[in-house]
C-alpha positions in Angstrom: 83.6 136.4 113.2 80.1 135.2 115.0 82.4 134.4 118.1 84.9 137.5 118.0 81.6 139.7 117.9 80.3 137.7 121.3 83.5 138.0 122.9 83.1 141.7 122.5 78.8 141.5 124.0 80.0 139.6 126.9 83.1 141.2 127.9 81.5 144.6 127.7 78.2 143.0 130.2 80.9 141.5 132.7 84.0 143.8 132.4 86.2 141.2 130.6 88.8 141.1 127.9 87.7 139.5 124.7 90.1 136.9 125.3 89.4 135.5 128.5 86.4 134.5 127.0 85.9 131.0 125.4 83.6 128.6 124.4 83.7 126.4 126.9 83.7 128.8 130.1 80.3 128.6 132.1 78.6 132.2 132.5 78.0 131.2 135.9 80.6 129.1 137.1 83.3 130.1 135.1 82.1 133.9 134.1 80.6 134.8 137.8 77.8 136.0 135.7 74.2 136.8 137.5 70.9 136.4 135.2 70.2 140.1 134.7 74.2 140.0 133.4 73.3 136.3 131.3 69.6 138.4 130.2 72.0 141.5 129.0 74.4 139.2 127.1 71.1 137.4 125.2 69.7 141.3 124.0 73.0 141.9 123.0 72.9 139.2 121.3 69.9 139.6 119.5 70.3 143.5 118.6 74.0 143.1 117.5 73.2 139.8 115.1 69.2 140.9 114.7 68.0 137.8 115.6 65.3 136.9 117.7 66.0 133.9 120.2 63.8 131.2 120.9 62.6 131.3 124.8 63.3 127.7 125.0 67.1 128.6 123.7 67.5 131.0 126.2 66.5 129.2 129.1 69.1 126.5 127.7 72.3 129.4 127.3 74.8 128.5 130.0 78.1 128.5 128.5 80.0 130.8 125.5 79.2 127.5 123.2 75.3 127.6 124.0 75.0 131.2 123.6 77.1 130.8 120.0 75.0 127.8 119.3 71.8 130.2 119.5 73.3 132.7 117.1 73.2 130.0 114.5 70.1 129.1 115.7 68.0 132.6 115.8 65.9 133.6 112.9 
């Protein structure tokens, strides 16, 4: 549920279809994604689950996994 839900943040920052996004996909490499797009994703992420993210996490979300990985981590 968790990853369908950031399937759905990141495809509607970069234009993509929920299922071209997976967990091990790169927002850069893989994603083409700029860091206003990769900033965009993490307040998505935060107002959709209503978390707040550490600033250490973020500066360590690169891939779909990491950005999952700070869902479970946010408090």
């Amino acid at each position: 549920m968790e990853f369908e839900k950031l399937q759905m943040i990141i495809g509607e920052v970069l234009s993509l279809k929920p299922e071209e996004i997976q967990p091990d996909l790169s927002f850069v490499d893989d994603l083409g994604a700029d860091s206003l797009e990769i900033f965009q994703i993490v307040m998505g992420i935060e107002e959709e689950f209503d978390i707040d993210i550490d600033d250490e996490v973020i500066k360590k979300i690169d891939t779909v996994e990491s950005a999952l990985k700070a869902i479970g981590e946010g408090s």
